[in-house]
Each structure stands twice: as structure tokens, then as C-alpha cells.
TORKEBA-66390 format. One record per residue: residue number from 1; residue in one letter; x, y negated, z negated of N, C-alpha, C, O in turn. Coordinates in steps of 0.001 Angstrom, whole numbers, plus 524288, in hexadecimal, padded with zeros to 5 digits. Layout:
BEGIN
<NUM,"A",<X,Y,Z>,<X,Y,Z>,<X,Y,Z>,<X,Y,Z>>
...
# end
This chain:
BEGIN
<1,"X",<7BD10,802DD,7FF2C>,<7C242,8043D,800FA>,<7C565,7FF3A,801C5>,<7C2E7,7FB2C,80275>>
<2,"X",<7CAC6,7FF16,801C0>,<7CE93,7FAE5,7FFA5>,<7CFDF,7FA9C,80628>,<7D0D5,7FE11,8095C>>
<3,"X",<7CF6D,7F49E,80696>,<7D23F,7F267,80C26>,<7D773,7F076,80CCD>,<7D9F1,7ED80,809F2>>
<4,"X",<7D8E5,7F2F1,811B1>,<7DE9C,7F311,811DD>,<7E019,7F041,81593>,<7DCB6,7EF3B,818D5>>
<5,"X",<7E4E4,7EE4B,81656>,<7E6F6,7EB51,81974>,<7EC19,7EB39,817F3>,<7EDA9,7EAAD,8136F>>
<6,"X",<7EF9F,7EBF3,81D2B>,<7F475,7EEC1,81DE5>,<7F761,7E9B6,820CC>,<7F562,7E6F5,82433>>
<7,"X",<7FD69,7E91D,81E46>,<80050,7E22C,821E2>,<80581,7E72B,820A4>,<806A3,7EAA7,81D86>>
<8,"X",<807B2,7E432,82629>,<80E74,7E5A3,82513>,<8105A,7E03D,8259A>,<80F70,7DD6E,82965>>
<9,"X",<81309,7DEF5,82195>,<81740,7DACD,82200>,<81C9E,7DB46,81F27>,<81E0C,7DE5D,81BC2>>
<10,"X",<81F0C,7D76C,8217B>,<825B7,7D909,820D9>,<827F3,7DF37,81F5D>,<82B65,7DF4E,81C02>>
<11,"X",<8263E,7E46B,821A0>,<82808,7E83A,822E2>,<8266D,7EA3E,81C9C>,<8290B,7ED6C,81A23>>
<12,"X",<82191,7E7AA,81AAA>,<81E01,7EA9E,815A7>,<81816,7EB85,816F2>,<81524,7E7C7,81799>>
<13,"X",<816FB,7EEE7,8172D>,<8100A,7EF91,81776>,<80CC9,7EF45,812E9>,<80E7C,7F181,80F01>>
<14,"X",<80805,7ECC0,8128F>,<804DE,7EB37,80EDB>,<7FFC0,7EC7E,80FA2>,<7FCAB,7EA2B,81280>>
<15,"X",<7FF0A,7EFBF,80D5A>,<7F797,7F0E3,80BD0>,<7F661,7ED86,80858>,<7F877,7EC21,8043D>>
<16,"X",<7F044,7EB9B,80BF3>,<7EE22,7E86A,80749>,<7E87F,7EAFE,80733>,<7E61C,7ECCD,80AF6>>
<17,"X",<7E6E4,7EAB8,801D7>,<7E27C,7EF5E,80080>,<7DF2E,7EB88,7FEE6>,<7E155,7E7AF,7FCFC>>
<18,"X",<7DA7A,7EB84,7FF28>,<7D670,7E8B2,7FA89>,<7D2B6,7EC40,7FA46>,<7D0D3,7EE50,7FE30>>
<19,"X",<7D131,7ED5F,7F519>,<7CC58,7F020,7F1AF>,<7C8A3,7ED88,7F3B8>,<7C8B8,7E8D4,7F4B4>>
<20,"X",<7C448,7F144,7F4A7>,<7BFCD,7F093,7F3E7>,<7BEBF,7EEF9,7ED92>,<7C201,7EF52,7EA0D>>
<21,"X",<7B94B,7ED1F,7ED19>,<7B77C,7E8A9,7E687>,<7B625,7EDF7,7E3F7>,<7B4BE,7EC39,7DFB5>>
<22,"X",<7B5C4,7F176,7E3AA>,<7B396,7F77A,7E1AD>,<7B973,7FA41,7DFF2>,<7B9A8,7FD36,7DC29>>
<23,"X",<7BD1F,7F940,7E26F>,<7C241,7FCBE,7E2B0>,<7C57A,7F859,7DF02>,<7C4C8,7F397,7DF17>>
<24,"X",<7C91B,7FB36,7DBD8>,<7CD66,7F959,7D818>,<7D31A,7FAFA,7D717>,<7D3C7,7FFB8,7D6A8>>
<25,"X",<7D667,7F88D,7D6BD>,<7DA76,7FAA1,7D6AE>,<7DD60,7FE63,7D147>,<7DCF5,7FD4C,7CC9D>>
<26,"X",<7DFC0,80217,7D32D>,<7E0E6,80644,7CED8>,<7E717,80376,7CA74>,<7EB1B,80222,7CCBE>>
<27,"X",<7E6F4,80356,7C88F>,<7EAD5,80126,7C759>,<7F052,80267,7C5B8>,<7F44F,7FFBC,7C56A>>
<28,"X",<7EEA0,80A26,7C43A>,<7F0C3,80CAC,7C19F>,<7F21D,80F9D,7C792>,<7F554,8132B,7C72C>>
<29,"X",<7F098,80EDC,7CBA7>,<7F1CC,81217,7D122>,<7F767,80D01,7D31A>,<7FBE2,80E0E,7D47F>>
<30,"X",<7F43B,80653,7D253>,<7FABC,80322,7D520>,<7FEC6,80587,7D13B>,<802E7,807B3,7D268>>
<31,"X",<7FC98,804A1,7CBF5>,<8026B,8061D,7CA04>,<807A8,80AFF,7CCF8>,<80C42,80B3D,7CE57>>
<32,"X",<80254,80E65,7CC80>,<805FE,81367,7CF3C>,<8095A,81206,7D3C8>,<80D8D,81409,7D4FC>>
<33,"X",<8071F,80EB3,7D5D9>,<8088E,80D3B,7DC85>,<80D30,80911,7DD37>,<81028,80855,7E0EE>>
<34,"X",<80CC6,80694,7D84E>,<810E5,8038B,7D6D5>,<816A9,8062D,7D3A9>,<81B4D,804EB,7D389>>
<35,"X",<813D9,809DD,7D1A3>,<818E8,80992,7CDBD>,<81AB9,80F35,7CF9A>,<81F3F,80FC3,7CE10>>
<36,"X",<81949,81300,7D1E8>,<81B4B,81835,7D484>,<81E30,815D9,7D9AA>,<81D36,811BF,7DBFA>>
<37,"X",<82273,81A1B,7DADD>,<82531,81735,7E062>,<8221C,81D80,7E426>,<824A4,82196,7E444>>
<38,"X",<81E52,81D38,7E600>,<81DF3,82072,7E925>,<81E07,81EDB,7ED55>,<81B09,81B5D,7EEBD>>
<39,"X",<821E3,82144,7F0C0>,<823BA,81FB5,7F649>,<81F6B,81FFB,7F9B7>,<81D1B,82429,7F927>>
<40,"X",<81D77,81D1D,7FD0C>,<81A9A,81AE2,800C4>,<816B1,818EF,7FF50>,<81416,81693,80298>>
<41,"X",<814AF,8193B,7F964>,<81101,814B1,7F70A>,<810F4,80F7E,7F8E9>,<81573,80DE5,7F853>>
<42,"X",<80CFD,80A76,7FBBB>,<80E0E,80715,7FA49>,<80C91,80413,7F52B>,<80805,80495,7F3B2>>
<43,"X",<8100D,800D3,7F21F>,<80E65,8008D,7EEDB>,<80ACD,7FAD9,7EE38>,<80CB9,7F700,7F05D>>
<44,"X",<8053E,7FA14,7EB22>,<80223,7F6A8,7EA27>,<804E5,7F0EF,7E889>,<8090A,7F017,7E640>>
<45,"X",<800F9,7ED5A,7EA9C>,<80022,7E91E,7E37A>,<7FB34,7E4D1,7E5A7>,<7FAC3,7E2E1,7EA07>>
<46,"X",<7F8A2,7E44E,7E21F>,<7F3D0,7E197,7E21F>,<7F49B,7DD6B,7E201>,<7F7D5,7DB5D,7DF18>>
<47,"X",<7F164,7DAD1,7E5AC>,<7F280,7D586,7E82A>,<7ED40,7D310,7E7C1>,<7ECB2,7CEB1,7E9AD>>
<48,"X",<7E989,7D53D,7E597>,<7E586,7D3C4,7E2C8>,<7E185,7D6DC,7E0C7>,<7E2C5,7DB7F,7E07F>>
<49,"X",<7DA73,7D536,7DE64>,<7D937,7D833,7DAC5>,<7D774,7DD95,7DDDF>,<7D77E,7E1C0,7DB7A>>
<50,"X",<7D5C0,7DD4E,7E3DD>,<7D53B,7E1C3,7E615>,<7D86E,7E2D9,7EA19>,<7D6DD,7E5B9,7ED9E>>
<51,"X",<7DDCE,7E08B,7EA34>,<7E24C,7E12E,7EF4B>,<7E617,7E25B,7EBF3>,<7E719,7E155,7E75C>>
<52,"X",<7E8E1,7E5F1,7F105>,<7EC28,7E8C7,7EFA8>,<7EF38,7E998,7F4C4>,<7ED5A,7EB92,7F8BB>>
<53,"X",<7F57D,7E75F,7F40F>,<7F808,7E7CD,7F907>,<7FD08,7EC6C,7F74B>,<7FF0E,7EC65,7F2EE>>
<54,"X",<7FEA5,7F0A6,7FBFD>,<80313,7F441,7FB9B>,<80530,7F25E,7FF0B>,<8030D,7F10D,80325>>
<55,"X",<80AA3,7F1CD,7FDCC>,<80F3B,7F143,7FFB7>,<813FA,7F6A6,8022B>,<81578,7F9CC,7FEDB>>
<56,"X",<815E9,7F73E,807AF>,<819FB,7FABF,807CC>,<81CF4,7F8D3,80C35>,<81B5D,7F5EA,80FB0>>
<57,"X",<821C7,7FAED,80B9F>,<823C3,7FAB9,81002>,<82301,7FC56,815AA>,<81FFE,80007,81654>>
<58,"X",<825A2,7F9CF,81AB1>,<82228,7FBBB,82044>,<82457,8008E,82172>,<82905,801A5,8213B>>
<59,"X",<8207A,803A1,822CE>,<822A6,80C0A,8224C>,<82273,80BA6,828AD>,<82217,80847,82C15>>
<60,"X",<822EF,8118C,82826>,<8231C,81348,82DE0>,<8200B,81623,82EB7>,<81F36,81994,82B77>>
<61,"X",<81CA6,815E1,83419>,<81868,818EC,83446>,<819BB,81F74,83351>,<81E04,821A4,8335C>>
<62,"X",<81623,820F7,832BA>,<816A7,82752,830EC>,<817F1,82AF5,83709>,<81A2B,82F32,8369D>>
<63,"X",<816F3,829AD,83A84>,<816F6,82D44,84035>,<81DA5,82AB8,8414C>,<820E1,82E43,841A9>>
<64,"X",<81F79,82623,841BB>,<82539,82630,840D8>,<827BC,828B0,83D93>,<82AEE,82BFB,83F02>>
<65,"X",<826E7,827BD,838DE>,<82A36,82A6D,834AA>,<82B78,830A8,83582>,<82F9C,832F5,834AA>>
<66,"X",<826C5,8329A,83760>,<823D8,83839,8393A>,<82A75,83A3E,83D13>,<82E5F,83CF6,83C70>>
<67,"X",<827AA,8362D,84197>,<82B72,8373D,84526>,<8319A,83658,844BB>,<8347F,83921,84760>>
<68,"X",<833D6,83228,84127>,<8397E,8320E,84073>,<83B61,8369D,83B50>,<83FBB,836B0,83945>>
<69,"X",<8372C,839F8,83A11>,<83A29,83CB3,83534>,<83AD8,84168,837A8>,<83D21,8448D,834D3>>
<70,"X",<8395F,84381,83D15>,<83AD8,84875,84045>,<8406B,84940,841AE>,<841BE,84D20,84434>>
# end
């Protein structure tokens, strides 16, 4: 299973993933992730042969959002 580690800086959040030596990346799955605009995707890019960092903007937790859409 792929280890994660989560940074907020300058009002962008960043997952950083690394593969396990058994696990590989799909290539034909970043494309999708790259080139579709599906809203709340973050989208990838490989930052090396088993890392992989997503990028998004800083959201709002879900129990706020919850509560300001009443």
C-alpha cells in the first residue's frame, strides 16, 4: 500500500504518495486525470520513478459547507 503524506502551503494542498517496489503506475489512468476536467479531482504529476504528488486548491471542510448551504 502507497504512503501518504499530506502539506498545505500557500493556500494549495499536496499529497505526496510513494509506491510500494511491487506497485506501478497506470499510465493510461494519469492520462485520464490529466486531460478530463472532472471537478474535485486532484490532478497528478510524477515527481519520480515511484512518487507521485496531487495538487488542489485549499477547500472547505464538508460539515461547514453542510452547514452554510441550509
Amino acid at each position: 500500500m502507497a504512503k501518504l503524506k499530506v502539506q498545505y502551503k500557500d493556500a494549495q494542498i499536496y499529497v505526496q504518495s510513494k509506491l510500494d517496489r511491487n506497485e506501478t503506475f497506470n499510465d493510461r489512468e494519469l492520462q485520464v486525470f490529466n486531460t478530463k476536467l472532472i471537478r474535485g479531482l486532484m490532478r497528478p504529476k510524477i515527481t519520480g520513478e515511484k512518487k507521485i504528488t496531487y495538487s488542489a486548491p485549499n477547500g472547505v471542510e464538508i460539515r461547514k459547507w453542510i452547514r452554510s448551504s441550509r
